[in-house]
C-alpha positions as CSV (number, residue, x, y, z in Angstrom):
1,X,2.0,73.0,-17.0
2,X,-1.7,72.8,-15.8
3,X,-2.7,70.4,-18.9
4,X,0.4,68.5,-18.1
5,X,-0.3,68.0,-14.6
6,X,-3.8,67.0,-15.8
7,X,-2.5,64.4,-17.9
8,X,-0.5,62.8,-15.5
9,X,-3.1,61.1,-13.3
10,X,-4.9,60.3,-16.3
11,X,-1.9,58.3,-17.9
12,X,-1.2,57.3,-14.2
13,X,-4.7,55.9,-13.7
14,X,-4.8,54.3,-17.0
15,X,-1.2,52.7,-16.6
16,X,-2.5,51.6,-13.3
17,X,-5.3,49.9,-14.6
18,X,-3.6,48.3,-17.3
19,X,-1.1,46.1,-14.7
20,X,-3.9,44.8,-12.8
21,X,-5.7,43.4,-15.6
22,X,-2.4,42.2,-16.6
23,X,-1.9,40.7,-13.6
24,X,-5.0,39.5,-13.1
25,X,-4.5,37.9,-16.4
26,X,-1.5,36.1,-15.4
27,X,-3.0,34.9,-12.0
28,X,-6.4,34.0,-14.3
29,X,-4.0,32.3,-16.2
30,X,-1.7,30.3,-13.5
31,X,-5.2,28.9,-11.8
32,X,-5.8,28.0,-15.4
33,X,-2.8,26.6,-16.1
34,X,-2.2,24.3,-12.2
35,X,-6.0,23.2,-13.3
36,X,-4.9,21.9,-16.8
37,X,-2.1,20.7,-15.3
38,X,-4.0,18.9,-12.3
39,X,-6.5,17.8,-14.9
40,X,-3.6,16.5,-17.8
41,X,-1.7,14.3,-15.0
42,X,-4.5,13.0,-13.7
43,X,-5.6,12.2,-18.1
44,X,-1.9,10.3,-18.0
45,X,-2.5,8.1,-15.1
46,X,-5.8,7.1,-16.5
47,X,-4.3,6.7,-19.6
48,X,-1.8,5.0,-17.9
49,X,-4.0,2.2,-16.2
50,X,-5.7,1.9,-19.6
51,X,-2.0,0.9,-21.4
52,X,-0.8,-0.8,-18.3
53,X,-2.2,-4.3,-19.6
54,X,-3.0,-7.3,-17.9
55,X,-3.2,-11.5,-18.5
56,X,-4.5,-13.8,-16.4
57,X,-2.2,-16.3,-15.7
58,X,-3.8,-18.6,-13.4
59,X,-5.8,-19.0,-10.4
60,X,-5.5,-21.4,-7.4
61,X,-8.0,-24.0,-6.4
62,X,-10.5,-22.2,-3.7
63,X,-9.1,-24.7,-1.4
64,X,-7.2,-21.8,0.5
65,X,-9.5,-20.5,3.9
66,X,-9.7,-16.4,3.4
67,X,-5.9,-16.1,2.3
68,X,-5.2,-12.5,3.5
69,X,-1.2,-11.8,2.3
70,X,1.1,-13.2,-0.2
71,X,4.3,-13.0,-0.6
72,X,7.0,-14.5,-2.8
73,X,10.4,-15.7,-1.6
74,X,13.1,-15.3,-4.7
75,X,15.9,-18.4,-2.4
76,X,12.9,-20.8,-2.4
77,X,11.0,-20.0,-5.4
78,X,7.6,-20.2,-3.9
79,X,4.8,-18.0,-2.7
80,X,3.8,-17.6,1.6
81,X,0.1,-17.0,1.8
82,X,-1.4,-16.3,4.8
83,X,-4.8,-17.9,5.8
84,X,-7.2,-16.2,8.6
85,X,-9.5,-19.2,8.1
86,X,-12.6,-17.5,10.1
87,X,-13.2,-14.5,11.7
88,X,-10.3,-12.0,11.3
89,X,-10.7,-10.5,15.1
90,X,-10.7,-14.0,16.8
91,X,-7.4,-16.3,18.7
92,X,-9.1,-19.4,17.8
93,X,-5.4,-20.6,16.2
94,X,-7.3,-22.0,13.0
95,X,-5.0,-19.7,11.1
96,X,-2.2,-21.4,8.8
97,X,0.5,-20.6,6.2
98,X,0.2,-22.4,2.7
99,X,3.2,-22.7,-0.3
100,X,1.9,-22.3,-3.3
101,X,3.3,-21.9,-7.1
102,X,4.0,-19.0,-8.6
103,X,4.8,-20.9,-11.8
104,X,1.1,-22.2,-12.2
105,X,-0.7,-21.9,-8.7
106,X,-0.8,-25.1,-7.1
107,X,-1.0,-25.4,-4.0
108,X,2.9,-27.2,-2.7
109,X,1.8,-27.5,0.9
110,X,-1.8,-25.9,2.1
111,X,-1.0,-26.0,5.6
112,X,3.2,-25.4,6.0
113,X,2.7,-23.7,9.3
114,X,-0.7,-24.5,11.9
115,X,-1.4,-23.0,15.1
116,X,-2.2,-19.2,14.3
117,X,-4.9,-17.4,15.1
118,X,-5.7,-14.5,13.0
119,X,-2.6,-14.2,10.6
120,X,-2.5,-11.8,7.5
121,X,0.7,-9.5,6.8
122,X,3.9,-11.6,5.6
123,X,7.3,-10.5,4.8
124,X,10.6,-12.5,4.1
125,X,14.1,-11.1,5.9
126,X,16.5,-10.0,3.7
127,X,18.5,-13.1,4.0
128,X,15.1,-15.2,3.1
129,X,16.1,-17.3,6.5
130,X,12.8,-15.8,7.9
131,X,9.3,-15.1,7.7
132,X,7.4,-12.5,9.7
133,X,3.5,-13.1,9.9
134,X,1.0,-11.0,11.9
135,X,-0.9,-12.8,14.4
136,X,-3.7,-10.0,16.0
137,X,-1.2,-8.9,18.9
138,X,2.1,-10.7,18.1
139,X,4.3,-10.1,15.1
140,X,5.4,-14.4,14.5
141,X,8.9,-14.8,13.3
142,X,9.2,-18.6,11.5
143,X,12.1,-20.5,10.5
144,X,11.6,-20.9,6.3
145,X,14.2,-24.2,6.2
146,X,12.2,-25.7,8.8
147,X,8.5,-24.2,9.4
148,X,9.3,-24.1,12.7
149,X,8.1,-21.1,14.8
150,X,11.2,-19.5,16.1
151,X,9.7,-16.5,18.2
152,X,6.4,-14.5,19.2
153,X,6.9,-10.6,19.3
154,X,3.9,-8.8,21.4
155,X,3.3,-5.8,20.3
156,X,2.0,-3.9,23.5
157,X,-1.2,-2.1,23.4
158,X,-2.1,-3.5,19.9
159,X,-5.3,-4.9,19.0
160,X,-5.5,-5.7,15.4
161,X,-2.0,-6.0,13.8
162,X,-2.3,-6.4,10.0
163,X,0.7,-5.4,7.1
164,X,4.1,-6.5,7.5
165,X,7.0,-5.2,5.9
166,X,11.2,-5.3,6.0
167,X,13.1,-1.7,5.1
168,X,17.1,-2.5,3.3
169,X,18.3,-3.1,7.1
170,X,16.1,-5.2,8.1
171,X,14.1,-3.7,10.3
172,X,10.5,-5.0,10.5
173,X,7.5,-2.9,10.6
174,X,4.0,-3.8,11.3
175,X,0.8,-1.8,11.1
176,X,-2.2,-1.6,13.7
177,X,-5.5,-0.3,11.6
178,X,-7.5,-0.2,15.0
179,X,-4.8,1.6,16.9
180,X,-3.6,3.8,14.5
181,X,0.0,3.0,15.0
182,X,3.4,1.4,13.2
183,X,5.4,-1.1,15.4
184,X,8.7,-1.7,14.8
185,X,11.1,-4.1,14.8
186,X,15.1,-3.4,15.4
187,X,16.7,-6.7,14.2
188,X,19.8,-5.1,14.7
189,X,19.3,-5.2,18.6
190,X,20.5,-8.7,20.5
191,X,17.7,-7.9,22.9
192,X,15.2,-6.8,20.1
193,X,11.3,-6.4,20.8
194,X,8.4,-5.0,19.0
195,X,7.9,-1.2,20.0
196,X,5.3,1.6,18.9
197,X,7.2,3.4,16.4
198,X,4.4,5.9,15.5
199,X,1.1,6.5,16.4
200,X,-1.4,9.1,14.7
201,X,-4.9,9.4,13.6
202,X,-3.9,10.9,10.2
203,X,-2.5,7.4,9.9
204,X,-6.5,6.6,9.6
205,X,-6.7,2.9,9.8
206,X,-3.4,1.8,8.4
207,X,-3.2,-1.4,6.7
208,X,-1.2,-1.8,3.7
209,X,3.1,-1.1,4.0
210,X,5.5,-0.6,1.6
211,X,9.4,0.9,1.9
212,X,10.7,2.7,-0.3
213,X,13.9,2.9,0.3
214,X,15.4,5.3,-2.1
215,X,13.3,8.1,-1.2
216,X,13.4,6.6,2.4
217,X,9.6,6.9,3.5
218,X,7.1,4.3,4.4
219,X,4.0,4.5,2.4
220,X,0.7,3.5,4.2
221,X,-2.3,1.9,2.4
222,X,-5.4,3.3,4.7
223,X,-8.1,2.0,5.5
224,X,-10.1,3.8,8.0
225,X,-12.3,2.7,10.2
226,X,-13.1,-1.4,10.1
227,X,-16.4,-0.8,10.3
228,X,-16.9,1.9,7.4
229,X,-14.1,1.6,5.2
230,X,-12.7,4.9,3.8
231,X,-9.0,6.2,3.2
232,X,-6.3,7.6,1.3
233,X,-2.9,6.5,1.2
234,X,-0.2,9.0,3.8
235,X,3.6,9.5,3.6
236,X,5.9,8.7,6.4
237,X,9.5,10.2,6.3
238,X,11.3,6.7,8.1
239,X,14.0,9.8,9.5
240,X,11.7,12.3,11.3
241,X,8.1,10.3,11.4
242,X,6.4,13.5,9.8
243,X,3.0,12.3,7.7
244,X,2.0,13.8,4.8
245,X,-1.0,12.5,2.4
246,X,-0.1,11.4,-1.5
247,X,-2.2,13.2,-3.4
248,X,-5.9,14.4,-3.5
249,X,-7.7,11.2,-2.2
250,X,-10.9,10.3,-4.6
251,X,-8.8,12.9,-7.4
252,X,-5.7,11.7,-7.7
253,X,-5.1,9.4,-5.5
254,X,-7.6,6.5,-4.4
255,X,-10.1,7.0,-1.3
256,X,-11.3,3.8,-0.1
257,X,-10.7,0.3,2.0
258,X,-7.2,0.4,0.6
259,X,-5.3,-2.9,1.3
260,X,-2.0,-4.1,-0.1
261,X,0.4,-1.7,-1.7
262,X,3.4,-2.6,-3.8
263,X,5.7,-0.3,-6.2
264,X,6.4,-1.4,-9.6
265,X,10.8,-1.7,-10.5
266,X,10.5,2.0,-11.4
267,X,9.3,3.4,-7.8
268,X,7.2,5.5,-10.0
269,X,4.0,3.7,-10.0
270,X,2.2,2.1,-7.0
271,X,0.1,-0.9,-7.3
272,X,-2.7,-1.0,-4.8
273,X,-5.9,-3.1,-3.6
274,X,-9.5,-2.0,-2.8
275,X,-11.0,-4.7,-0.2
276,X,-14.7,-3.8,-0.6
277,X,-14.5,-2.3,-4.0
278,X,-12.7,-5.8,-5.7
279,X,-10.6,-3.4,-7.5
280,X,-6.2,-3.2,-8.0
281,X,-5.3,0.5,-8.7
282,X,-2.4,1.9,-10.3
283,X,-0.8,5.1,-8.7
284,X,1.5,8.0,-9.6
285,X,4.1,8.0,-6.8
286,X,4.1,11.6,-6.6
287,X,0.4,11.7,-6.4
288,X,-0.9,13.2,-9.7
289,X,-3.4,10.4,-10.3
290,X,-4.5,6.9,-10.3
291,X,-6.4,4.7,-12.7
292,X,-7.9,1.3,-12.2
293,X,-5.9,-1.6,-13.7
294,X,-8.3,-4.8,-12.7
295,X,-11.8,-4.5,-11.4
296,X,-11.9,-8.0,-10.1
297,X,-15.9,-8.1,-9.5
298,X,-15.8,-9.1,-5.8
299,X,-14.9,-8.2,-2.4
300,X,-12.2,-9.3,-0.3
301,X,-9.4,-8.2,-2.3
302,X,-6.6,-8.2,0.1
303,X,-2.9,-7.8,0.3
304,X,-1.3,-8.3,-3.0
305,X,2.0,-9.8,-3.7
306,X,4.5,-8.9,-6.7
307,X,7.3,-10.6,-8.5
308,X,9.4,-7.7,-9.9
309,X,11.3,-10.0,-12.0
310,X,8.2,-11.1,-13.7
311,X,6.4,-8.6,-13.7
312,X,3.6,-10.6,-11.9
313,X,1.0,-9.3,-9.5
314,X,-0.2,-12.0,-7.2
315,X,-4.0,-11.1,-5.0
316,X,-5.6,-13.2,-2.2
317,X,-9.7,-13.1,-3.2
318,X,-10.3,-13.2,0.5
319,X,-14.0,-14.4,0.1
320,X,-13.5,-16.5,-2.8
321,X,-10.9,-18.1,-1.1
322,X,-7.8,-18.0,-3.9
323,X,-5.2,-16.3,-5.3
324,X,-5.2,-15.0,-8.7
325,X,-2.1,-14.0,-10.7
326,X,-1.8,-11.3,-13.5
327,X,1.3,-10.4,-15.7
328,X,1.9,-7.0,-16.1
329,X,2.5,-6.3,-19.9
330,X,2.8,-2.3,-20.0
């Protein structure tokens, strides 16, 4: 009985030592294993930038004057670009809209639409009746059939409106990098104005816009601060406005002056711009890693365009003053 009793905290103490080593082990071995994991998505997307090939298909005469957007209406068959044409902060209304190719990159009409001052986001309504441009404070609907200016939307308490973008209604939203804030647009309201939809710093200079609808969130292209460009990209759920960052910026997602965004057919894979670094990334939508597709050697890369039915990428070379278009051939 005594030796038994003895021997009981013995086995007890060996029994006991056994399961934390085990688990130990298995937590050892779960850090391990998240790390490989971290470490083999982030191999794919790299690998993935490396397979997702790209040609040159052409290049427009530098006659554009710092094209910022671009965007392609499927009805007409012809690309918007926008043109700040001087300094990006200034109403000096030298800013125009040009039609260009998207077949070979001439330029149909350099300036369609005079008279702005500052213009860079563009998006087409779903009906492609309309165009939406970005004018510093005013979001500038224009009539396509025409090139008429229909209406100026002031967007109150903005200072530096920049990406424009439509969601499956219709809605129009417009991002403010200075302000840190999303305006909207309600096109389904007869009396309809342009209204802070969201404002936050985690927004952090937002610049770049893109919907996607299935998953129904707004994904934001950051820049940070004009002046010292540095951001990730952030999440915004279009139902409850909560924001949530995609990915480890710099790890596996980019950290920089991030630009245009646009999502492959998939909605798997973003395509996004670098202003200063002259580089177009591709991301993981869930945010497991990005690679760099094109590292276009200069600055000014701005917001891109894309022709899903072509699988054509379309970016404004801000300082170079052209657009240059690449087909996608994964």
């Amino acid at each position: 009985m005594i030796t038994n009793h003895k021997r009981l905290p013995q086995k007890s103490f060996v029994l006991t030592s056994l399961f934390i080593v085990a688990i130990s082990g298995i937590v050892l071995f779960s850090g391990i294993s998240i790390n490989l994991y971290n470490i083999n998505n982030q191999a794919q997307a790299q690998q993935q930038a490396e397979h997702t090939k790209v040609n040159k298909l052409w290049e427009t005469p530098n006659d554009l004057k710092n094209p910022e957007s671009v965007a392609f209406a499927p009805k007409q068959n012809v690309l918007f670009v926008s043109n700040v044409n001087g300094k990006p902060t200034l109403k000096d209304q030298n800013g125009f809209i040009s039609k260009v190719s998207p077949s070979n990159g001439s330029i149909i009409e350099l300036n369609w639409v005079t008279g702005l001052n500052a213009p860079k986001g563009i998006a087409i309504s779903n009906n492609n009746s309309r165009l939406y441009v970005s004018d510093l404070t005013d979001l500038v609907e224009i009539d396509i059939d025409s090139g008429k200016i229909v209406k100026r939307f002031n967007a109150p308490g903005s200072a530096f409106l920049n990406d424009v973008v439509s969601d499956n209604q219709g809605n129009i939203y417009v991002s403010d990098t200075v302000t840190n804030t999303i305006y909207k647009l309600d096109i389904n309201n007869n009396k309809s104005s342009l209204q802070a939809w969201l404002q936050s710093p985690q927004l952090n200079g937002p610049n770049g816009l893109h919907v996607d609808n299935n998953k129904n969130r707004l994904i934001v292209a950051s820049l940070g601060a004009l002046n010292k460009p540095g951001a990730g990209i952030e999440v915004v759920d279009l139902k409850n406005k909560t924001i949530s960052t995609l990915g480890k910026e710099g790890t596996t997602s980019p950290f920089g002056g991030l630009d245009g965004i646009e999502s492959d057919t998939t909605g798997t894979h973003y395509y996004v711009t670098d202003n200063p670094a002259g580089k177009l990334y591709i991301v993981n939508a869930d945010g497991t890693g990005y690679g760099t597709v094109v590292d276009l050697h200069t600055q000014g890369t701005a917001d891109l365009g894309f022709i899903p039915s072509q699988s054509t990428i379309i970016i404004p070379l801000m300082q170079d003053n052209k657009l240059v278009a690449y087909k996608l051939a994964e």
